[in-house]
C-alpha positions, 0 to 999 in steps of 0.5 A: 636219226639214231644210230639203228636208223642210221646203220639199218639205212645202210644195211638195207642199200647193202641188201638191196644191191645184192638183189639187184645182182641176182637174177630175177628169180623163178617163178614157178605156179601149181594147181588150177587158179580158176577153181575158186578158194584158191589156196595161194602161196609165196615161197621166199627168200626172208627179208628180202626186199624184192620178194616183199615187194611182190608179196605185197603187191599180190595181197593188196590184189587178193585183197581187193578180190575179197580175201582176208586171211594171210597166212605167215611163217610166224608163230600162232602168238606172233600172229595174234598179236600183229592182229590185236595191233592191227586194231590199235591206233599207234604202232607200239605194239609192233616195234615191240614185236621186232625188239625189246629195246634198241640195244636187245633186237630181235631181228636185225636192224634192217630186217626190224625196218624191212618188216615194219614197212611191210606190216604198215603196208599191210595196215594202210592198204589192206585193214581188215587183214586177218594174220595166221600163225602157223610156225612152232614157236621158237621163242618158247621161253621168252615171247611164247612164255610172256604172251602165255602170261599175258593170257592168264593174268587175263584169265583165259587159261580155258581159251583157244588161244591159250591151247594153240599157244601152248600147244606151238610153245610145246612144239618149239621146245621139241623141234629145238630139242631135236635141232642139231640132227635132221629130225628136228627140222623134219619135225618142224616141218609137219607141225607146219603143216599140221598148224596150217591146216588147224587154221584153213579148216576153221574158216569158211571156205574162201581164198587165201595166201601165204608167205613162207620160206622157199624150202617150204613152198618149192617144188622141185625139193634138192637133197639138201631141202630134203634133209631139212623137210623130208621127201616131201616140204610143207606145199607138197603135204598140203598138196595132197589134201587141197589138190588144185586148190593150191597156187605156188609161186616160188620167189627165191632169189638167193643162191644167184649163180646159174652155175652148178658147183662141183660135188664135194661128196663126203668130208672128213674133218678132224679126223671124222667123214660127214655126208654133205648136202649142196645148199646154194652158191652165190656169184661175187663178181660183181662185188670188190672182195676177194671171191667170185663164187662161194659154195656152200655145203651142209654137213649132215649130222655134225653140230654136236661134233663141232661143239666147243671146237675153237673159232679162229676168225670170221667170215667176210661180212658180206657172206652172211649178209647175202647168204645167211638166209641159206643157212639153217639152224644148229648147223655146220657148214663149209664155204667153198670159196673161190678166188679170182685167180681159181684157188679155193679156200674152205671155212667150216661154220656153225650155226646157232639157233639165232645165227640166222639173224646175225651179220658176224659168223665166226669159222672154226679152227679145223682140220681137213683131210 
């Protein structure tokens, strides 16, 4: 078993007790399932084994019922090439997806392994899926630049998969430009929308489902998911064109605690105020480290601040392991933690544009007033 193998093993038993530690998580269903040409989506926790497995199990259903099209939270290029491998007949083309090698990966080696059984899953057991890809694309100038390369080595430059993946490259590179204030994210969000839409109104009318972050699906949208998306997230958009047509089914299982932390109001570090926005908080007690709740809040408007500022150590390993998925990107965060014996220490952390897919998150040296 080589090393990867071997350390995403063990990553993954570490992730799935963090699942079954959690509650079982909020199901919550709009919009009318007996209307026909259901648009159904599942707002999740990424990567998490229990709500993969439930995904899964809802798309062999819909499957069986006649549905074909799923719709995921990748870019349109990452789509058409999960579609191009599922015609293949060897898998070389999806461990490419999820890495360039084994010392370079994309994901993380659990979440690589996670993915690559819910893709063989998917093809086993449902064959004639068809994948969407409504994301902007992040990867603009690696994954995006290559398959664009591809194309045109193809000669497809005039094609429609040529303009919707530049088109999401271009998306990319403009979210990612805004990435470190609130418009990026809210941007993010209607090309979401916009993308989704393209892909639904160039079918026939018939049901399909889709896989998204929670943030994008959930109804009930807090202060912080609304700093992320804007008053409305990408179902509550779609809402307003589909009516009951939508099903959402929300299937978060981070954020455990059923506590409701104390407001933090606003920060001052290093000697500057920042609003804050709760994100979630997670309930250690059932774990050996020396927390039992940790609180984290985002503070608004703040990346470019913290930029160069030094580290001046890192996060217990299990924080970012269980909690990362809370975390978005080109961000700054304080970790709130509570210790056994009541005393609370903070962190303040900053999150790149690939954070999100590392175990390792160092906390900054700062000052606190």
């Amino acid at each position: 078993m080589s090393i990867i193998r071997k350390l995403a093993v063990l990553l993954f038993c570490m992730i799935f007790l963090c699942g079954v530690f959690v509650s079982g998580g909020s199901e919550t269903v709009q919009g009318n399932a007996d209307s026909g040409d259901l648009i159904y989506l599942y707002g999740e926790n990424h990567y998490h084994p229990g709500c993969m497995e439930k995904e899964l199990s809802a798309w062999e259903k819909l499957y069986e019922s006649g549905a074909r099209h799923l719709f995921i939270e990748y870019s349109y290029a990452f789509g058409q090439m999960l579609n191009a491998w599922m015609q293949a007949d060897d898998d070389e083309m999806l461990r490419w997806l999820w890495s360039d090698g084994e010392d370079d990966l994309e994901f993380s080696p659990v979440e690589a392994l996670l993915l690559f059984d819910f893709f063989k899953a998917v093809k086993q057991h449902c064959p004639e899926t068809v994948f969407h890809g409504t994301d902007i694309e992040h990867d603009y100038e690696t994954s995006g630049a290559e398959y664009l390369a591809e194309l045109e080595a193809a000669g497809k430059q005039d094609s429609e998969e040529y303009a919707r993946t530049s088109l999401t490259c271009e998306q990319g590179r403009q979210a990612h430009m805004n990435g470190e204030t609130d418009e990026g994210y809210r941007y993010r969000e209607t090309c979401l929308t916009e993308n989704f839409i393209y892909e639904l109104e160039r079918l026939e009318p018939q049901t399909v489902m889709g896989i998204y972050g929670f943030t994008h699906v959930e109804g009930s949208v807090t202060e912080h998911q609304k700093s992320l998306t804007g008053d409305a997230n990408m179902a509550a958009r779609l809402a307003e064109r589909y009516g009951s047509r939508m099903v959402c089914t929300c299937l978060s299982l981070a954020g455990n605690s059923s506590r409701t932390a104390d407001p933090v109001g606003s920060l001052t570090v290093n000697g500057k105020t920042y609003e804050t926005f709760f994100v979630g908080e997670h309930d250690y007690s059932m774990w050996a480290i020396p927390y039992r709740f940790v609180s984290y809040w985002r503070l608004r408007d703040s990346w470019a601040d913290f930029e160069g500022v030094p580290e001046a150590g890192t996060l217990n390993p299990l924080l970012p392991a269980c909690d990362r998925k809370l975390f978005g990107i080109n961000s700054v965060y304080c970790a709130e933690c509570t210790a056994w014996d009541g005393n609370v220490e903070r962190y303040f952390f900053r999150t790149g544009s690939g954070e999100m897919y590392r175990y390792v998150i160092p906390y900054l040296d700062v000052k606190e007033e």
